[in-house]
N, C-alpha and C positions, 0 to 999 in steps of 0.2 A: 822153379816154383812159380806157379800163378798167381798174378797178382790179383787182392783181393777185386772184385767188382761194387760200385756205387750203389746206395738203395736207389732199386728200381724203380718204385715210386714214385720219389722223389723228382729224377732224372725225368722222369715221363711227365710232372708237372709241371717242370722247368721248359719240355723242349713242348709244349702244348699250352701254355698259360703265358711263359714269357717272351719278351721283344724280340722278335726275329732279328732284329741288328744285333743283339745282346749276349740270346741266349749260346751261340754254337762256341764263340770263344772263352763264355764264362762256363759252359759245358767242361772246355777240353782243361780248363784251370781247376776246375771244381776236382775232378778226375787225378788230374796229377796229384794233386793235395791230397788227396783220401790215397792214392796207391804210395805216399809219400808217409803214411802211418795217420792222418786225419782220423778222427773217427763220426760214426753216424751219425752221432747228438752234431757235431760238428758240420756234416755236408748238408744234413736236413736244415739247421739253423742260418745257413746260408742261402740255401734253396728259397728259404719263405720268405728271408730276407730281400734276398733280388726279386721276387714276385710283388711283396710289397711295396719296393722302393717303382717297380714299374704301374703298380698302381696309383700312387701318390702322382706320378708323373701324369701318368694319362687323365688323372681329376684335375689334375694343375693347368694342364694346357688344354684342356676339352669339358672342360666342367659341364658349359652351357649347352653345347650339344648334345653329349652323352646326356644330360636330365631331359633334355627336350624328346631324343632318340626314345628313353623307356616310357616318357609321359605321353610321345605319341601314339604306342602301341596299347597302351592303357586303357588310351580313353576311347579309340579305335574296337578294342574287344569288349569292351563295356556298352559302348554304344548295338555292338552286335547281337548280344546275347541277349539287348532287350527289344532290338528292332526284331530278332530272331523268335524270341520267344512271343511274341504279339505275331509275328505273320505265323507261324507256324502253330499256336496254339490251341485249334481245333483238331489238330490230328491227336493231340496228347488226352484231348476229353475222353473221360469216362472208359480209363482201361483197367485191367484188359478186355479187350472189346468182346463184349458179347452178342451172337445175334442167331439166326436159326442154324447157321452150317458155320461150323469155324475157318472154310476158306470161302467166304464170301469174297465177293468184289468189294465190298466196301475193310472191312479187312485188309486185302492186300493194297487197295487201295492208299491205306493207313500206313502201310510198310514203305512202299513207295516214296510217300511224301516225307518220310522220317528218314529214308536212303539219302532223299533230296536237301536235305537239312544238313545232312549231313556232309555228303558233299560241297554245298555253299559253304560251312563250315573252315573244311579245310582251305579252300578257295581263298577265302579272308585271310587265314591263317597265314597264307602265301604273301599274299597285297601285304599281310601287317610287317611281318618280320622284314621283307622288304623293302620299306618304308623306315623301320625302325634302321635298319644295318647300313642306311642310305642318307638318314640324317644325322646316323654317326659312324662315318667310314672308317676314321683314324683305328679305330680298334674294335672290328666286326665282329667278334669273337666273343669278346669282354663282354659286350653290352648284349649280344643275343643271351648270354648267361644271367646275365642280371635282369633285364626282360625276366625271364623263365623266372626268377627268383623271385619276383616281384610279384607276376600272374600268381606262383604257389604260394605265394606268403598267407595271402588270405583264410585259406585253408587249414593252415598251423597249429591254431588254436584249438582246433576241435579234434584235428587227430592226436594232438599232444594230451587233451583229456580222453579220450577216448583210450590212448595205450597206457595212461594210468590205471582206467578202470579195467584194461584186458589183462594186465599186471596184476591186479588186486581181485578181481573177480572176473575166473573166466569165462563167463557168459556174456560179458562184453565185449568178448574179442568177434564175433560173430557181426558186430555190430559195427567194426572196424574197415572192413572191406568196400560196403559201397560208399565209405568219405574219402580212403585213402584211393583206390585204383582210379578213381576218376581225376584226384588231382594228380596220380603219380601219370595216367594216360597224357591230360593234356600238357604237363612238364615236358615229357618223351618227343610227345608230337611236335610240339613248336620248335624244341630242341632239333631236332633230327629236320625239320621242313626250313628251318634256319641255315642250318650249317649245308643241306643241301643247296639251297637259295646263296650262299656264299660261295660254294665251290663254283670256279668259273668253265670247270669241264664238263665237255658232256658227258650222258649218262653211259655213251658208247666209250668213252676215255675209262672209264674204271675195270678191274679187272675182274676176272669171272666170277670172281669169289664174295666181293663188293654188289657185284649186279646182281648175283644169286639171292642171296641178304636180301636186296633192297625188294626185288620181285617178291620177295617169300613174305617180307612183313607189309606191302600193300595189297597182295592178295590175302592173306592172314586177317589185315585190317576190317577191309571190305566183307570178310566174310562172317568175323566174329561179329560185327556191327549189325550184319542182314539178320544172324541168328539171333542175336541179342532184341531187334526190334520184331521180330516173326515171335516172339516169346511174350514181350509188351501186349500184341495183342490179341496172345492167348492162342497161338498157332502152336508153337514146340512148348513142350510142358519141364522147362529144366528149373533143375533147383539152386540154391544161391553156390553151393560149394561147387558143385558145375563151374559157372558161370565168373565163380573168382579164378579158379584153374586157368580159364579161358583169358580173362583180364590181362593174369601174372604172364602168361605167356606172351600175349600183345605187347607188354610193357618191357620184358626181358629181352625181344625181337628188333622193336624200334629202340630203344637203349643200345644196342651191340652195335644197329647200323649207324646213330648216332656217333658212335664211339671211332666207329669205323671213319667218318665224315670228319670228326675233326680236326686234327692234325694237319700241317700242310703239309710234313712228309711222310705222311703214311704210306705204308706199303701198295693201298687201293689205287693210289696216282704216280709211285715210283714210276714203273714200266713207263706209261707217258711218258711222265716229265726226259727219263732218258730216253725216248725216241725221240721227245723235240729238241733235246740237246743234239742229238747224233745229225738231225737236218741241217741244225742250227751252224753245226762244225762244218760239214758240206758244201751249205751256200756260202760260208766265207772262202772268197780266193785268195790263192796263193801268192805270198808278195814277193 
C-alpha cells in the first residue's frame, strides 16, 4: 500500500522559504511523521512553525541590515519616479497626441521617449534590488520579498476599496484594472529581476524550458509596453478590456518565470548543478 504523501504546499514552502541548513533534514522528519499517521492540521502547523521560528531568527541576528536593505531600495524608487517623472514629463503632455497625420514624427517621437523611460526604468530596477540583496546577503530571498511587499503596500488601500465596491456594485469593477495591474506588474517585475539578480548562473546555465520562459516574457514585455504607449498617443485605437487581457497576460508570464527562478533547487538549474558536480568528482584524484 502507498504511503500517504505530504501537503504539497506546504513542503514547497518549507523547501523555498526555509533555512537551507534546516530545511532538507526537517523535510525528511516532517515526512516520516505524516507517513507515521501525523495528520495535515499537524505537518502544516509545523511547517509555519519552522518558517516562523526562521524568521524570528533572521530579525534577531540581521535586524539592522535587513531594515536598511528595504529602506534602501525605498527611498532609491522613490527618488526615481520623481527624478523620472520631471525629466520625462513633456512626452506625457496633452495625450493622446493629436496633430494633422496620427503617425507624425512628433508622435513616434513621443513612443520613443516613453520606450526610453521605460527602459531606464527597469535599469534602476536592476541597480535597486541589487543594492537591496547586497546590503542584506544573509537572506536574499526574504528580503527581495519584503522589498516587493513594501513597494505594493501602498497600493492596498485603494484596491481593497475598489473590490468592495466591484463586490457591491458591478460597475466598479471596471474601474479596478488600471489600480490593480499596474501594482500587480511592478510586484512581478522586481520579483522576477530580483530573483534573476540572485541567481549566480548564467542565462546559458538554465535549461530550455527556463530560457524559453524568460525569452517569451521579455519579448511579451517590450512589446505589450510599445503597444500600450503607440495607443497613449492615439496610434492603435484599443479599448480598456483589450488592454487588461494584455496586462493579465504580462503578469501571469513574469510570475511563472519568477516562480521558476526561485528556488535553489529547481529543476531550471538541476541539470547544471549535476554537471558541475560530475567535473567536480573528476578533478578530484584518486588517493
Amino acid at each position: 500500500m502507498t504511503a500517504p504523501l505530504p501537503p504539497r504546499t506546504a513542503t514547497w514552502l518549507l523547501e523555498r522559504l526555509g533555512s537551507h541548513s534546516r530545511a532538507e533534514p526537517l523535510l525528511g522528519d516532517l515526512a516520516e511523521e505524516f507517513a507515521g499517521g501525523r495528520t495535515r492540521f499537524w505537518y502544516w502547523r509545523q511547517t509555519l512553525g519552522a518558517l516562523g521560528l526562521d524568521l524570528l531568527r533572521a530579525l534577531r541576528t540581521h535586524t539592522l541590515s535587513f531594515i536598511a536593505a528595504v529602506l534602501t531600495g525605498c527611498v532609491l524608487t522613490s527618488l526615481w519616479v520623481r527624478a523620472s517623472a520631471y525629466a520625462f514629463q513633456p512626452i506625457y503632455r496633452n495625450l493622446p497626441y493629436v496633430g494633422r497625420h496620427p503617425w507624425s514624427g512628433e508622435a513616434l517621437l513621443r513612443v520613443a521617449g516613453m520606450q526610453l523611460n521605460g527602459i531606464s526604468s527597469v535599469a534602476l530596477t536592476f541597480a535597486t534590488v541589487w543594492l537591496v540583496i547586497h546590503v542584506h546577503s544573509a537572506h536574499r530571498r526574504a528580503v527581495l520579498a519584503v522589498f516587493v511587499a513594501v513597494l505594493t503596500a501602498p497600493r492596498l488601500p485603494a484596491i481593497t476599496r475598489l473590490l468592495v465596491d466591484a463586490a457591491i456594485h458591478s460597475h466598479f469593477a471596471a474601474a479596478l484594472a488600471p489600480v490593480l495591474m499596474p501594482a500587480a506588474l511592478q510586484a512581478v517585475i522586481t520579483l522576477a529581476v530580483g530573483l534573476w539578480t540572485i541567481r549566480a548562473e548564467r542565462f546559458a546555465a538554465m535549461n530550455r524550458w527556463t530560457r524559453s520562459v524568460a525569452i517569451f516574457a521579455i519579448a511579451q514585455a517590450i512589446l505589450v509596453a510599445l503597444l500600450y504607449r503607440a495607443r497613449l498617443v492615439g496610434l492603435l485605437p484599443f479599448s480598456r478590456p483589450e488592454w487588461t487581457v494584455l496586462d493579465a497576460s504580462d503578469v501571469a508570464v513574469i510570475a511563472y518565470l519568477a516562480l521558476l527562478l526561485w528556488g535553489p533547487n529547481r529543476p531550471a538549474f538541476t541539470k547544471t548543478a549535476t554537471a558541475r558536480g560530475r567535473a567536480r568528482d573528476h578533478s578530484v584524484p584518486e588517493a
